[in-house]
C-alpha positions, 0 to 999 in steps of 0.5 A: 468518491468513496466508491472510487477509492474502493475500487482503487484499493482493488488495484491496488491489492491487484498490483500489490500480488503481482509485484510480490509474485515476481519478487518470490520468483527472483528469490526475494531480494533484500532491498525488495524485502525492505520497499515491500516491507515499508509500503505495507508498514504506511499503509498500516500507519496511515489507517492508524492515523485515519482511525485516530489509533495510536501507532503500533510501530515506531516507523514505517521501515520494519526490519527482517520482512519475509516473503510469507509476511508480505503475502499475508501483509497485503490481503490484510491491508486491503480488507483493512482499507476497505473495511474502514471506506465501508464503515464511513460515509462520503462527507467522512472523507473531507473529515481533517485527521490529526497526526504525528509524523514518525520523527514527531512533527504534528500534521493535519490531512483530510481523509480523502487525501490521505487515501489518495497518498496510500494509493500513490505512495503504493504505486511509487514503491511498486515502480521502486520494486521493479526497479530493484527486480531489474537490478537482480536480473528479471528480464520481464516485469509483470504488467501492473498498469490500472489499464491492464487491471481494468482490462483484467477486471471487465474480462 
């Protein structure tokens, strides 16, 4: 499973880099700005969570994200998974994590599921941004299917 969610993190990162370069040539919207902002923001607090860290943010809606901060945001956060997957073994992913939720509410998840949230929760706020890029007017969003990366990846 380990070695699934690592490749997934490479999707991930793929998708992630080719969502932000259609957001900078549309001139970064806003609201793309913020769902960007925001899916970096939890993936960062969900590792937090997962190395049983104390939170460096007090939500996962940072304010005034730039298009730099993104591009540098999402290299980061990819080496940060991958690094924190490497450094665990298979049985470490059944291990249950203790949290806080932002608004307080105390919760428990397995790491496993925990990663499969930041990977979906990636997913969705990609699909967010492209919908937000339409609205601003792009005509043609890039291709961000797992099967075009695997085609991208094997070529």
């Amino acid at each position: 499973m380990k070695t699934y969610f690592l490749k997934m993190f490479g999707y991930n990162l793929f998708a992630s880099n080719l969502i932000i370069q259609a957001m900078e040539t549309a001139g970064s919207p806003d609201m793309t700005l913020k769902l960007m902002g925001h899916l970096l923001a939890a993936e960062q607090a969900w590792l937090e969570r997962c190395k049983l860290v104390p939170p460096s943010m007090p939500n996962s809606w940072p304010e005034n994200v730039t298009i730099e901060q993104c591009k540098k945001q999402v290299s980061e956060r990819y080496e940060a998974w991958v690094t924190f997957l490497n450094e665990i073994n298979e049985d470490d992913l059944n291990k249950i994590i203790p949290y806080h939720s932002f608004t307080g509410d105390y919760f428990e998840n397995q790491v496993g599921d925990i990663v499969t949230q930041v990977l979906n929760h990636g997913t969705h706020t990609r699909a967010q941004i492209g919908q937000q890029l339409k609205l601003a007017g792009v005509k043609t969003l890039p291709v961000t299917d797992y099967s075009y990366y695997l085609r991208v990846l094997n070529s």
